[in-house]
Biopython code that builds the backbone (N, CA, C, O; Angstrom):
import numpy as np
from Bio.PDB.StructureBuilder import StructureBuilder

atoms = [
    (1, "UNK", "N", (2.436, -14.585, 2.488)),
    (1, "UNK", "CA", (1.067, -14.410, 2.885)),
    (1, "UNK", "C", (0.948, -13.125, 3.704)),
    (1, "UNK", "O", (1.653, -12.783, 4.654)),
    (2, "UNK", "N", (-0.211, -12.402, 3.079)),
    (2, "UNK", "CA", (-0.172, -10.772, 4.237)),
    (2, "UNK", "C", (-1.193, -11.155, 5.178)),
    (2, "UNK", "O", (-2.327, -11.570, 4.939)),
    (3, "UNK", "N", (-0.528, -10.919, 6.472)),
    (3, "UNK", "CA", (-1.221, -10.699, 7.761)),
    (3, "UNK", "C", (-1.459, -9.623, 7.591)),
    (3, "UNK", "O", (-0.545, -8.865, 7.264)),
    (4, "UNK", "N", (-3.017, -9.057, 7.778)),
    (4, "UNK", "CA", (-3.517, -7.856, 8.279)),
    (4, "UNK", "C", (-4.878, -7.827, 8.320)),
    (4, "UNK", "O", (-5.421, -8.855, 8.725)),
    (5, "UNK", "N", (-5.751, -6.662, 7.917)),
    (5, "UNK", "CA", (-6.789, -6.519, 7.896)),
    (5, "UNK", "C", (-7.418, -6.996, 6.188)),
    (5, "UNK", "O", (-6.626, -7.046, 5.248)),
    (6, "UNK", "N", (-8.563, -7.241, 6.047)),
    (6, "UNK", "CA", (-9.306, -7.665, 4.491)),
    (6, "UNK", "C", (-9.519, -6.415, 3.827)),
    (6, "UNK", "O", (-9.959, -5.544, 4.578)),
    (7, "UNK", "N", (-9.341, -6.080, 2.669)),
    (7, "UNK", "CA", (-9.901, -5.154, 1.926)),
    (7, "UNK", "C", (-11.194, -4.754, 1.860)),
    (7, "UNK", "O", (-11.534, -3.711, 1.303)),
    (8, "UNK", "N", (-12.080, -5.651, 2.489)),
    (8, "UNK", "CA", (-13.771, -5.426, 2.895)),
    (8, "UNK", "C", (-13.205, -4.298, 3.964)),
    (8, "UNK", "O", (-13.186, -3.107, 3.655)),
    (9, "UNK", "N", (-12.664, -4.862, 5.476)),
    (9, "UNK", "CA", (-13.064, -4.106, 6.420)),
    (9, "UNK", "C", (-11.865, -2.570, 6.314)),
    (9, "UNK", "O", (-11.980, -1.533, 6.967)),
    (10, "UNK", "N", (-10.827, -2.886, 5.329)),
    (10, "UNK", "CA", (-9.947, -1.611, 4.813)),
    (10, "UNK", "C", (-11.454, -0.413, 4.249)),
    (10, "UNK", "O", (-12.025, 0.404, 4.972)),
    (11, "UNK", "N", (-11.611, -0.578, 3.443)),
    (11, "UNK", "CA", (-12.848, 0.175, 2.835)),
    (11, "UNK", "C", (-13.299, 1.023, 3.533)),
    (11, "UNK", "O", (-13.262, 2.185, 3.128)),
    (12, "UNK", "N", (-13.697, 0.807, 4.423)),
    (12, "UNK", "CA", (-15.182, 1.188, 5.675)),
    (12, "UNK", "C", (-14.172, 1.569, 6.857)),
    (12, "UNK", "O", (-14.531, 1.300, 8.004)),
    (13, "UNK", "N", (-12.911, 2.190, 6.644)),
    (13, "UNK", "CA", (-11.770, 2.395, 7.224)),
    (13, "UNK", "C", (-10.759, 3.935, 6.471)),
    (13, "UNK", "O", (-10.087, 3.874, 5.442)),
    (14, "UNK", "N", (-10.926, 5.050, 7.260)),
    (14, "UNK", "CA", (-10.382, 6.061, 6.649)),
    (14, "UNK", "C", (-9.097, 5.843, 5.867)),
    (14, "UNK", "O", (-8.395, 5.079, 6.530)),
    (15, "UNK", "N", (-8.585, 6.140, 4.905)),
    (15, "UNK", "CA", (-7.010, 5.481, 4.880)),
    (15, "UNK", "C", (-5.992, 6.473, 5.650)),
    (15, "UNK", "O", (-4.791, 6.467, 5.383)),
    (16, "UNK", "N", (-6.456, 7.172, 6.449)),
    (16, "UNK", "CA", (-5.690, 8.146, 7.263)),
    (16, "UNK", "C", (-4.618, 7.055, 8.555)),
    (16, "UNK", "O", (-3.436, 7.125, 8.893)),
    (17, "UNK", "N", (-6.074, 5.880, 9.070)),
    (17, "UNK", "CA", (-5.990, 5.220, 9.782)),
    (17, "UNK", "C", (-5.439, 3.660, 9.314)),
    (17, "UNK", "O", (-5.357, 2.650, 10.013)),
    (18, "UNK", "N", (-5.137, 3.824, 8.049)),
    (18, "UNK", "CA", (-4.496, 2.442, 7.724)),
    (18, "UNK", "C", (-3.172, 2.160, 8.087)),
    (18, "UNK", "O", (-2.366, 3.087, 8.008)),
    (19, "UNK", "N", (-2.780, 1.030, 8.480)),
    (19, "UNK", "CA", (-1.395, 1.011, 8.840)),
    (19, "UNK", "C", (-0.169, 0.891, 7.526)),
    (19, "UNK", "O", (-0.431, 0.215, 6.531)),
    (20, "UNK", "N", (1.284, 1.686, 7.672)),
    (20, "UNK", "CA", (1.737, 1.502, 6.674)),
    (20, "UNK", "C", (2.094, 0.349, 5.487)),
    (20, "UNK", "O", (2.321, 0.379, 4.277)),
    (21, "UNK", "N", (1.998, -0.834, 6.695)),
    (21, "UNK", "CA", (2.685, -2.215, 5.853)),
    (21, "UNK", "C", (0.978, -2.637, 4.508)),
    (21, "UNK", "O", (0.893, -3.210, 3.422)),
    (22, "UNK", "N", (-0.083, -1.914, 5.489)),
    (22, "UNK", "CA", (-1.254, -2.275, 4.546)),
    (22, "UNK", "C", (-1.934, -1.057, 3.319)),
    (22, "UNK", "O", (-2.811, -1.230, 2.474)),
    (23, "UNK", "N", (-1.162, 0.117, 3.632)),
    (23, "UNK", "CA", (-1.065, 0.739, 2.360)),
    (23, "UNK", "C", (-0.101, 0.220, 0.922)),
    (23, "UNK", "O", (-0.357, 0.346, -0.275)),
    (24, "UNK", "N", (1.182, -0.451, 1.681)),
    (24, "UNK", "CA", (2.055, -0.937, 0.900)),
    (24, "UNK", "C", (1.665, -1.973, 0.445)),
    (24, "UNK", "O", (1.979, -2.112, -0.738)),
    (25, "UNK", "N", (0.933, -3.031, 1.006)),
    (25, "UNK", "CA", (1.016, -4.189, 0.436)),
    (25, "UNK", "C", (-0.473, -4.021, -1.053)),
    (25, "UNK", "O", (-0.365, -4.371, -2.228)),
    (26, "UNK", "N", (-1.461, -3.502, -0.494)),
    (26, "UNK", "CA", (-2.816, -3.154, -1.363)),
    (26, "UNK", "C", (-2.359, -2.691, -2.502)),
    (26, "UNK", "O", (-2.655, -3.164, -3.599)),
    (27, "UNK", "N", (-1.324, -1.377, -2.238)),
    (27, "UNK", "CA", (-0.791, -0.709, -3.438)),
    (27, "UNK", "C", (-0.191, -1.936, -4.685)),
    (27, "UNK", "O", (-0.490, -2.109, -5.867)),
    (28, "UNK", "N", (1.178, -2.924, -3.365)),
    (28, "UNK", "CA", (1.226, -3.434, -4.292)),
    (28, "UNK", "C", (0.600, -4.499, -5.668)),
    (28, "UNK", "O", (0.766, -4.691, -6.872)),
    (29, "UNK", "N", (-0.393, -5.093, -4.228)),
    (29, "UNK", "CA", (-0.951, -6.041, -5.298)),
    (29, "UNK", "C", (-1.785, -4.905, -6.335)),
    (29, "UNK", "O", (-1.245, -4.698, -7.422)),
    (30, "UNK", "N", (-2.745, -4.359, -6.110)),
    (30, "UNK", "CA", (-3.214, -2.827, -6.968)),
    (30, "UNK", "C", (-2.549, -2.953, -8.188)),
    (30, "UNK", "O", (-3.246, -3.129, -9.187)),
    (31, "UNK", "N", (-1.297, -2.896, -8.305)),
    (31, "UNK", "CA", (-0.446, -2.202, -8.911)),
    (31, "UNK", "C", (-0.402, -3.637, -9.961)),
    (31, "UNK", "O", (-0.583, -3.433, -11.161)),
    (32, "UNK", "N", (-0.176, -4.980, -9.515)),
    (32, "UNK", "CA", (0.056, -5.939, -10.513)),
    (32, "UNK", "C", (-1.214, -5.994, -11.141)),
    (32, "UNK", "O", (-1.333, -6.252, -12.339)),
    (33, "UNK", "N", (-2.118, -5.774, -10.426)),
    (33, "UNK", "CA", (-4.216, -5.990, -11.320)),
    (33, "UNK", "C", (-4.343, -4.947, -12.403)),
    (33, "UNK", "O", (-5.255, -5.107, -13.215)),
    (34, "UNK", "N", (-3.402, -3.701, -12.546)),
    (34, "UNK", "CA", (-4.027, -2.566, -12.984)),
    (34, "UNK", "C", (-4.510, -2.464, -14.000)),
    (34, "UNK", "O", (-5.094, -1.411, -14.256)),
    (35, "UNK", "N", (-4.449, -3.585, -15.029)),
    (35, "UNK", "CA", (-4.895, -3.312, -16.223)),
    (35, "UNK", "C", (-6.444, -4.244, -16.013)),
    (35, "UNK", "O", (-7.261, -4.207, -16.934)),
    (36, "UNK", "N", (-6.719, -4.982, -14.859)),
    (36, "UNK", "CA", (-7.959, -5.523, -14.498)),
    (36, "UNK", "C", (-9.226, -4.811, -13.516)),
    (36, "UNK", "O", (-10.387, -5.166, -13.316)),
    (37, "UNK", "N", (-8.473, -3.723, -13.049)),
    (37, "UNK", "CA", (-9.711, -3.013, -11.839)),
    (37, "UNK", "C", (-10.096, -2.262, -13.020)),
    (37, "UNK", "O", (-9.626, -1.828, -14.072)),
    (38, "UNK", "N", (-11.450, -2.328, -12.177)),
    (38, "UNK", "CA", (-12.394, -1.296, -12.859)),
    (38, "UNK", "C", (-12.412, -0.264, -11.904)),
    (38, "UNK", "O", (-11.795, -0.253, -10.839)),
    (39, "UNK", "N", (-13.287, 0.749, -12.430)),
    (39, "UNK", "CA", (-13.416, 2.449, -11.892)),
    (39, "UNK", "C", (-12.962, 2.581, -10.399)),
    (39, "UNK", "O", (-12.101, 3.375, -10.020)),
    (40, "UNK", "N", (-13.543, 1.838, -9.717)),
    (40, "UNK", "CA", (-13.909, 2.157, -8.383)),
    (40, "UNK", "C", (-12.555, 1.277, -7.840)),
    (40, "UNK", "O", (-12.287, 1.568, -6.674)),
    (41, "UNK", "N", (-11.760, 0.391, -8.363)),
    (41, "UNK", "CA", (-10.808, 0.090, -8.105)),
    (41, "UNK", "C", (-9.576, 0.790, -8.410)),
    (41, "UNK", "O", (-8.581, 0.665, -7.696)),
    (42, "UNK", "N", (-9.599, 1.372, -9.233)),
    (42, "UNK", "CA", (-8.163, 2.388, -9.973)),
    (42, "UNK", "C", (-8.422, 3.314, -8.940)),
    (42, "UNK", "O", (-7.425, 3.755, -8.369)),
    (43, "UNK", "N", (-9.833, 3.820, -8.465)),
    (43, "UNK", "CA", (-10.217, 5.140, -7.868)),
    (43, "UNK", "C", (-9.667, 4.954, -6.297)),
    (43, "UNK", "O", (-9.171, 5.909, -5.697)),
    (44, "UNK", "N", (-9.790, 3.768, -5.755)),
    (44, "UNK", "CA", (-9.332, 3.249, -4.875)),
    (44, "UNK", "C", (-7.244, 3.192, -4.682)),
    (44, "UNK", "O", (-6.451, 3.452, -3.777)),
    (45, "UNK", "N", (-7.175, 2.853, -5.670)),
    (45, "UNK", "CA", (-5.508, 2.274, -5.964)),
    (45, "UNK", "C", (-5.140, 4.002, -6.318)),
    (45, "UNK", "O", (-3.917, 4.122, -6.393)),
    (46, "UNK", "N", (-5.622, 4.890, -6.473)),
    (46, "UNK", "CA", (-5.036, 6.479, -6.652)),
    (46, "UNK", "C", (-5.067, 7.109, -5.065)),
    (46, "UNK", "O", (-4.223, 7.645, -4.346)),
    (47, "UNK", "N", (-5.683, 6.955, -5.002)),
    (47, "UNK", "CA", (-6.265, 7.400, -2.899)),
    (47, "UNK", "C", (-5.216, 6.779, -2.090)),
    (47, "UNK", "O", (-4.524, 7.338, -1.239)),
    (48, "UNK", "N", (-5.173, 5.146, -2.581)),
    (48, "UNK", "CA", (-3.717, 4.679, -2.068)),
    (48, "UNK", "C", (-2.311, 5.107, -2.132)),
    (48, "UNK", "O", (-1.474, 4.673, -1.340)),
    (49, "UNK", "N", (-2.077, 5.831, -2.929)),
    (49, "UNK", "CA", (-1.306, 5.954, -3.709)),
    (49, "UNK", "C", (-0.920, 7.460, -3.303)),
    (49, "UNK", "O", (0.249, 7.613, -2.946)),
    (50, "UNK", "N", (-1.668, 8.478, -3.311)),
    (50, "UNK", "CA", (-2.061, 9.956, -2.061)),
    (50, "UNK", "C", (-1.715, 9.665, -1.267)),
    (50, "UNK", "O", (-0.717, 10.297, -0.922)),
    (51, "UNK", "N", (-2.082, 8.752, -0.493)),
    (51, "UNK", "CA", (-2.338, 8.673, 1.030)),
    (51, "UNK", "C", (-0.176, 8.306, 1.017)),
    (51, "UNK", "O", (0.558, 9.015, 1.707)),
    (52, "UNK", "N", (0.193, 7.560, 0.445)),
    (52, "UNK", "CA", (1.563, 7.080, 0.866)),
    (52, "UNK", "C", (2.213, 7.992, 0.592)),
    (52, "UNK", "O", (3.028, 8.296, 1.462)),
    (53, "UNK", "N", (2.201, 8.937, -0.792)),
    (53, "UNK", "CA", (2.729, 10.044, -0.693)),
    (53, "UNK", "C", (2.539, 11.019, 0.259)),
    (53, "UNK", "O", (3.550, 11.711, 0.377)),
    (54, "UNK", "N", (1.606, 11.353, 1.006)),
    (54, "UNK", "CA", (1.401, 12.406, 1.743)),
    (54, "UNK", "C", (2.333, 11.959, 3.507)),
    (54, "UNK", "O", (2.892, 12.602, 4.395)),
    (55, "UNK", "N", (2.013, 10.458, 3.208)),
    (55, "UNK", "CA", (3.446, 10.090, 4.470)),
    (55, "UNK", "C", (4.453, 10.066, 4.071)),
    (55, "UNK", "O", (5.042, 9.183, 4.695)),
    (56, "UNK", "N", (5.268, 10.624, 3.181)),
    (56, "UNK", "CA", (6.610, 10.820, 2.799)),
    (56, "UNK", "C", (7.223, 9.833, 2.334)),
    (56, "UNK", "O", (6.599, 8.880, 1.866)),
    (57, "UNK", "N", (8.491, 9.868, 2.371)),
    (57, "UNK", "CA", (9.349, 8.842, 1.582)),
    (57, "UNK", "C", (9.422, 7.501, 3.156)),
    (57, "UNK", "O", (9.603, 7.560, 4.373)),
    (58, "UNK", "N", (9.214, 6.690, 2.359)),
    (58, "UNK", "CA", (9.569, 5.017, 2.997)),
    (58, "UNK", "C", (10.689, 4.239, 2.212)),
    (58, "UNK", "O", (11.114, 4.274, 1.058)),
    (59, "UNK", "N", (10.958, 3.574, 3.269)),
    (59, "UNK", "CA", (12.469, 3.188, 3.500)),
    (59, "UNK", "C", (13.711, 4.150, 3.557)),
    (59, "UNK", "O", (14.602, 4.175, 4.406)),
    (60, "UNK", "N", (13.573, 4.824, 2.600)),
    (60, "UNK", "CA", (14.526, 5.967, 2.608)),
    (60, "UNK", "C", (15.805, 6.255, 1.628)),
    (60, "UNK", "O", (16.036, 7.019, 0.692)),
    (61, "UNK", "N", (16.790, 4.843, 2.616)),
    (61, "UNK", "CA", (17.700, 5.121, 2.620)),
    (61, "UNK", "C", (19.163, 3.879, 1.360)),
    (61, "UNK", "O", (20.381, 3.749, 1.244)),
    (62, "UNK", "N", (17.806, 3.279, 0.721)),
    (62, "UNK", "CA", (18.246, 2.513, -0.446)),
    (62, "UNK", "C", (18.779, 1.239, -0.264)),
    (62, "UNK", "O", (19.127, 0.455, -1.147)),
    (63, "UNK", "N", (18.838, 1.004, 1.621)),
    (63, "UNK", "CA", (19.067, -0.264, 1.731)),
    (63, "UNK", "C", (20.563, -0.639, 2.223)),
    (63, "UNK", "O", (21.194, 0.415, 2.301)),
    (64, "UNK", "N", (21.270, -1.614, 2.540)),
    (64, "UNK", "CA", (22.469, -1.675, 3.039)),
    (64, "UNK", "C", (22.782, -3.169, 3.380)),
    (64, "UNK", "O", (21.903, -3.992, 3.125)),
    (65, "UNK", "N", (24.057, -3.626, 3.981)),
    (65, "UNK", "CA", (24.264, -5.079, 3.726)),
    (65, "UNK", "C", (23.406, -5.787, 4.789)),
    (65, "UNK", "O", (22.791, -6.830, 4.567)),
    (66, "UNK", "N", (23.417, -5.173, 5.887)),
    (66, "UNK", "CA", (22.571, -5.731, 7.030)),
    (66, "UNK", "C", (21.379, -5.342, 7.024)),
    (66, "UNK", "O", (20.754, -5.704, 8.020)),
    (67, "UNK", "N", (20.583, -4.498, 5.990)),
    (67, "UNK", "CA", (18.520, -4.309, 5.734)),
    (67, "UNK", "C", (18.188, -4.282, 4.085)),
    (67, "UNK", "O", (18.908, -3.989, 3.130)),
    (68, "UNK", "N", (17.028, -4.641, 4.152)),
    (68, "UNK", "CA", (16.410, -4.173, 2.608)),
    (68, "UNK", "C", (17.111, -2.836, 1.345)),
    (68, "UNK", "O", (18.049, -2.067, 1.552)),
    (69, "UNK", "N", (16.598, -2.910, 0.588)),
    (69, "UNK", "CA", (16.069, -1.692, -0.262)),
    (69, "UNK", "C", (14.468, -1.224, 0.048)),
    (69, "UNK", "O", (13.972, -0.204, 0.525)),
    (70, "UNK", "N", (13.979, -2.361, -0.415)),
    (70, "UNK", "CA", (12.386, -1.913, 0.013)),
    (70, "UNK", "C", (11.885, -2.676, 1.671)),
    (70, "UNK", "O", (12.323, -3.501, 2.472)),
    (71, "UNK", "N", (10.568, -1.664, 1.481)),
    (71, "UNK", "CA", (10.458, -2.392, 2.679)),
    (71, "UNK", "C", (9.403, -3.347, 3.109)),
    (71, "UNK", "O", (8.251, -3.300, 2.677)),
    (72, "UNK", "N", (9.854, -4.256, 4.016)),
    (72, "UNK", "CA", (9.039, -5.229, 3.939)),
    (72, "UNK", "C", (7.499, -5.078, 4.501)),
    (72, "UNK", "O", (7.260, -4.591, 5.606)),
    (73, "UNK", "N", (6.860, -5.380, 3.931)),
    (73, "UNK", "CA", (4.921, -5.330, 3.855)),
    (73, "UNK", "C", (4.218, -6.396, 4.736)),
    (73, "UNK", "O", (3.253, -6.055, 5.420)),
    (74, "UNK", "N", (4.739, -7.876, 4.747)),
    (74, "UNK", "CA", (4.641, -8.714, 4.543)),
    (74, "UNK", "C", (4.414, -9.684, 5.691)),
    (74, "UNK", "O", (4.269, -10.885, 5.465)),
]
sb = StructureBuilder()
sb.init_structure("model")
sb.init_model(0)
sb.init_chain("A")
sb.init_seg("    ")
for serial, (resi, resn, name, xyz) in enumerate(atoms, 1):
    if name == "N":
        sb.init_residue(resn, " ", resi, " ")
    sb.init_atom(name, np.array(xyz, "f"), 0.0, 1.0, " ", f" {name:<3s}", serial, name[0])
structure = sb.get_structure()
């Protein structure tokens, strides 16, 4: 279950100012709908998608016996 903010009040929210675990998690679900959003949702899920690239690489470092590969959203 994601603790965070709703995708209503994300919206009406720069994504400059979104926090990382809630770029990651939107993206991901985004990412399982994609063949279901329409315009303004793909248009949305690309901006997401900018915005994480323009903060660089996350996680990094591929993971290890004591942390992830990816990182947790969640």
């Amino acid at each position: 279950m994601f603790i965070g903010r709703e995708l209503s009040e994300l919206t009406m929210t720069p994504l400059s100012r979104w926090e990382l675990n809630e770029l990651l998690y939107y993206h991901h679900a985004m990412s399982q709908l994609a063949a279901y959003l329409n315009a303004e949702g793909s248009s949305l899920h690309a901006r997401i998608v900018r915005e994480l690239e323009s903060r660089g690489p996350v996680g990094g470092d591929g993971g290890g016996w004591d942390h992830a590969s990816a990182p947790i959203y969640d």
